[in-house]
N, CA, C and O of each residue as an XYZ file, in Angstrom:
320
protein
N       0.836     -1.168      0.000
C       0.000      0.000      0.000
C       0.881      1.231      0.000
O       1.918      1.284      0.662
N       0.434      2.232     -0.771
C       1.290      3.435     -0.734
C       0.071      4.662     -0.126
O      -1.151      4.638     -0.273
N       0.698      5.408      0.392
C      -0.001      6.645      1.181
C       0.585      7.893      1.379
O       1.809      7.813      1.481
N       0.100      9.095      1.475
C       0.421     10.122      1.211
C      -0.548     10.446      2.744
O      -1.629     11.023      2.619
N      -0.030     10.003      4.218
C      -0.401     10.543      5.180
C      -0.073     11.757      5.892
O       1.079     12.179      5.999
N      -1.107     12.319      6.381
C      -0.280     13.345      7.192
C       0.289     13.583      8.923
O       0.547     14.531      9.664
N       0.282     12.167      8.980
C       0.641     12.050     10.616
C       1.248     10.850     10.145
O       1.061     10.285      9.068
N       2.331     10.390     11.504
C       3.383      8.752     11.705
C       4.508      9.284     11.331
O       5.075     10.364     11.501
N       4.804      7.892     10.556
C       6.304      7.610     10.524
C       6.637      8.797      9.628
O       6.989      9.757     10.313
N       6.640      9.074      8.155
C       6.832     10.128      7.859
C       5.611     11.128      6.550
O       5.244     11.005      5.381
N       5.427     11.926      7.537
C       4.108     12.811      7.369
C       4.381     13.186      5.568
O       5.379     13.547      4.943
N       3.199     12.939      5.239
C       2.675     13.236      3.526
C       3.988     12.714      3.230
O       4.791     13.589      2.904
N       4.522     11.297      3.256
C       5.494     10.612      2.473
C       4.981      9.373      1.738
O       3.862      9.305      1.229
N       6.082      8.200      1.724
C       5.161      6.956      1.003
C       5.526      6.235      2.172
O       6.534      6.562      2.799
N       4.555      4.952      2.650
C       4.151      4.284      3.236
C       3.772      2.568      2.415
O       3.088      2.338      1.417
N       4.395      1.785      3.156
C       3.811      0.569      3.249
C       3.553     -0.223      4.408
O       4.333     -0.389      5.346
N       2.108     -0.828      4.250
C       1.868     -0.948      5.753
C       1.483     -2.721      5.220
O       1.134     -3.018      4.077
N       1.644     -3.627      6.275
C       1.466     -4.840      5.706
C       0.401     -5.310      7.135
O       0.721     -5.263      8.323
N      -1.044     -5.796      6.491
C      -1.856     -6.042      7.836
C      -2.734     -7.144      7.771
O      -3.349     -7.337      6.722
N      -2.876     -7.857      8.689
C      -3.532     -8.927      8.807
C      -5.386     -9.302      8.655
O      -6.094    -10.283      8.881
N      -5.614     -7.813      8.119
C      -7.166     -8.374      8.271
C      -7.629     -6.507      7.258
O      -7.126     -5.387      7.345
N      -8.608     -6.990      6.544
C      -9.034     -5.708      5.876
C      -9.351     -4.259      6.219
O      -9.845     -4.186      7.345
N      -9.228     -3.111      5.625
C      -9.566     -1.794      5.943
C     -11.027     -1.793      6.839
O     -12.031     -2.416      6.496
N     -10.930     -1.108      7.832
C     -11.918     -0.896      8.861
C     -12.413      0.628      8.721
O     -11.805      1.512      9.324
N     -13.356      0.875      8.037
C     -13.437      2.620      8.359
C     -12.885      3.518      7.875
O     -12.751      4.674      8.274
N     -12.432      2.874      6.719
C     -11.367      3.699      6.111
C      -9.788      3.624      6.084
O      -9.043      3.776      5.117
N      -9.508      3.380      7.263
C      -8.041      3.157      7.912
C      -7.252      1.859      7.805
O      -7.793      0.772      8.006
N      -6.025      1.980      7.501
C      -5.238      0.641      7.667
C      -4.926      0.120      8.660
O      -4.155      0.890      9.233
N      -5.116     -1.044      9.412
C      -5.363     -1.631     10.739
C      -3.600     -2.656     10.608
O      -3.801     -3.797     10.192
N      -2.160     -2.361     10.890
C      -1.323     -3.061     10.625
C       0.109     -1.784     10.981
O       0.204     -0.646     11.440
N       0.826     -2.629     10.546
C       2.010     -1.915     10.883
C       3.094     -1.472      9.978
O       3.664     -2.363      9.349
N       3.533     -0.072      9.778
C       4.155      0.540      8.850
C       5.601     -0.291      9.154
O       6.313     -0.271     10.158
N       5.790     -1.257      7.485
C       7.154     -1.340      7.741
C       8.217     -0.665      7.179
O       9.416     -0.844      7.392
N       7.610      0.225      6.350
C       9.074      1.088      5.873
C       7.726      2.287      5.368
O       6.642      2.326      4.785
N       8.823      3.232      6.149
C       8.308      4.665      5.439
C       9.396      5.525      5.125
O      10.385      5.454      5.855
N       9.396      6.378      4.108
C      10.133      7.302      3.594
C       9.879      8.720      2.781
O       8.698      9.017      2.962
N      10.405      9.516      2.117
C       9.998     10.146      1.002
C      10.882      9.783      0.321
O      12.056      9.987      0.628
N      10.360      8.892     -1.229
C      10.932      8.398     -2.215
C      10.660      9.550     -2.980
O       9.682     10.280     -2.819
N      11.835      9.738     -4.081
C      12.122     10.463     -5.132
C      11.182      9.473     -6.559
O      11.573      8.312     -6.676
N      10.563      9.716     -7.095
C       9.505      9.033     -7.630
C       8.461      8.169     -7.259
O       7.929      8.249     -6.152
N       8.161      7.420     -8.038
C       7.411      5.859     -7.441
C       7.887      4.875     -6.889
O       8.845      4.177     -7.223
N       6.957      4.789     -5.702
C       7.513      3.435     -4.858
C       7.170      2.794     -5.665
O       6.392      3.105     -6.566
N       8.026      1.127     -5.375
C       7.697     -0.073     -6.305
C       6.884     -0.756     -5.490
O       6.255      0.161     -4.962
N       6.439     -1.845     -4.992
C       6.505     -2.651     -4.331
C       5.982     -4.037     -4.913
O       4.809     -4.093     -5.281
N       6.775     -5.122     -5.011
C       6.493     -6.592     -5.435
C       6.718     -7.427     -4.803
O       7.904     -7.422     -4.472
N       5.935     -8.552     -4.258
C       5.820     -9.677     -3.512
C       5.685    -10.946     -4.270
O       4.679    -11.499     -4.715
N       7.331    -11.376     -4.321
C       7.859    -12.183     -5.400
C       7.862    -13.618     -4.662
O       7.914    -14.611     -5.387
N       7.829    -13.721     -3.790
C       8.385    -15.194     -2.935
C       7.017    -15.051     -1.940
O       6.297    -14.063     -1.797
N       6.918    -16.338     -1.329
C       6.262    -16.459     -0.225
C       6.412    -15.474      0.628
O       5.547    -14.603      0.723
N       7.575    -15.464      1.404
C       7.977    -14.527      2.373
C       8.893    -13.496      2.224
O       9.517    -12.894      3.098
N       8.907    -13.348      0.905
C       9.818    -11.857      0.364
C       8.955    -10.846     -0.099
O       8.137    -11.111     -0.981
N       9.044     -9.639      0.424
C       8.593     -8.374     -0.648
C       9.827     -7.734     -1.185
O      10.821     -8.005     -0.511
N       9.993     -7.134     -1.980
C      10.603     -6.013     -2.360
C      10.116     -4.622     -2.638
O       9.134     -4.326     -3.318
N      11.029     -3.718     -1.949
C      10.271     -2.115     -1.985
C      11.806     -1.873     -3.058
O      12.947     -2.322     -3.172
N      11.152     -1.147     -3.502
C      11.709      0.346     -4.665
C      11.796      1.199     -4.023
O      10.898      1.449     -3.219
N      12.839      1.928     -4.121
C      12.438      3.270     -3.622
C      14.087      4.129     -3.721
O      15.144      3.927     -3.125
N      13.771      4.902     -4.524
C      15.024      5.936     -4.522
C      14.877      7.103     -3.479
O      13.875      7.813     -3.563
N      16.035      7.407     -2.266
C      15.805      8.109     -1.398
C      16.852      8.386     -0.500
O      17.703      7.497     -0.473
N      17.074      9.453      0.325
C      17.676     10.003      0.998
C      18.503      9.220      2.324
O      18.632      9.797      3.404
N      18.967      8.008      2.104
C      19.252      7.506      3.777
C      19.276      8.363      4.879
O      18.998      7.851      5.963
N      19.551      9.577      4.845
C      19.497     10.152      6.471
C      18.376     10.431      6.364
O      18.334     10.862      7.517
N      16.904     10.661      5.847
C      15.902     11.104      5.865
C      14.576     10.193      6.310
O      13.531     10.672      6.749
N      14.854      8.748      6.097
C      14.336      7.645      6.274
C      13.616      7.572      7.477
O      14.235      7.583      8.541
N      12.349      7.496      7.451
C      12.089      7.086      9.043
C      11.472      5.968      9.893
O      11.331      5.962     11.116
N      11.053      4.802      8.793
C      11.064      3.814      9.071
C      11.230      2.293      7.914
O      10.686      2.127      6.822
N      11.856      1.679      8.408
C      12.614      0.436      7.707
C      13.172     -0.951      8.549
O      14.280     -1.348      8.909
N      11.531     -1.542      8.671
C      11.582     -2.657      9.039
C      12.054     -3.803      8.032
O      11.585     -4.073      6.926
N      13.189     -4.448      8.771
C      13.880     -5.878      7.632
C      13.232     -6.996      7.567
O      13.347     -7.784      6.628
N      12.348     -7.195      8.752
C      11.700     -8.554      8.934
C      10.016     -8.303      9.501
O       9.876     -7.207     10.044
N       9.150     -8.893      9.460
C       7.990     -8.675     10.151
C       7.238     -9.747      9.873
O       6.732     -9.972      8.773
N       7.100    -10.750     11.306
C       6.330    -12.064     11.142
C       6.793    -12.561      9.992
O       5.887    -12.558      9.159
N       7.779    -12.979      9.577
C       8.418    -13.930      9.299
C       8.364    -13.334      7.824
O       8.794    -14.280      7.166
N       8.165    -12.609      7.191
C       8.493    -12.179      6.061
C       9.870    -10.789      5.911
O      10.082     -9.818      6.637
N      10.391    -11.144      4.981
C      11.034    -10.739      4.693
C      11.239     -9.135      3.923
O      10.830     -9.003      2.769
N      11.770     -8.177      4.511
C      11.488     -6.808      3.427
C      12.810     -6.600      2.943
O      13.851     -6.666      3.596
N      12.664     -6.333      1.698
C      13.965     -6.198      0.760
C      13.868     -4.437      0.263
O      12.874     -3.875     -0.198
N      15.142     -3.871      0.511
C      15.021     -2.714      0.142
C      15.731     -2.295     -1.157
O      16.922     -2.577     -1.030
N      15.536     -1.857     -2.096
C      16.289     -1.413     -3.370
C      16.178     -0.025     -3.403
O      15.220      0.684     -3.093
N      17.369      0.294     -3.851
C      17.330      1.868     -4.316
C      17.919      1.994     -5.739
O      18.357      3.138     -5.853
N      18.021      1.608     -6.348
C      18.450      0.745     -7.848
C      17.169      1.562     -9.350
O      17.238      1.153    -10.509
């Protein structure tokens, strides 16, 4: 999921949130594992069972969240 929020990890940036059960009310019910402001389009592809891969061209000191693992899946980061 990509989002353009204005509160969390990082306000009106991109967001992927990975969650166990459908939108409630509007809202994503789960946990942001990587947020940033990417310089274009995020990618995101879920190639393997327990692999995703994010896209994302971006600032390393600016980053404000980048989870590697979550319940047993795997997050792959590219800046490529």
């Amino acid at each position: 999921m990509q989002s353009k929020s204005d509160a969390g990890h990082a306000p009106y940036g991109d967001h992927f949130i990975l969650s166990p059960t459908n939108i409630l009310g509007g809202k994503y019910i789960g946990t942001t594992v990587f947020a940033a402001y990417c310089e274009g389009q995020m990618e995101v592809r879920w190639r393997e069972k327990n692999t995703i891969h994010i896209k994302c061209s971006y600032d390393p000191e600016v980053v404000w969240t980048k989870i590697e693992r979550y319940k047993g899946i795997d997050i792959i980061l590219r800046q490529d």
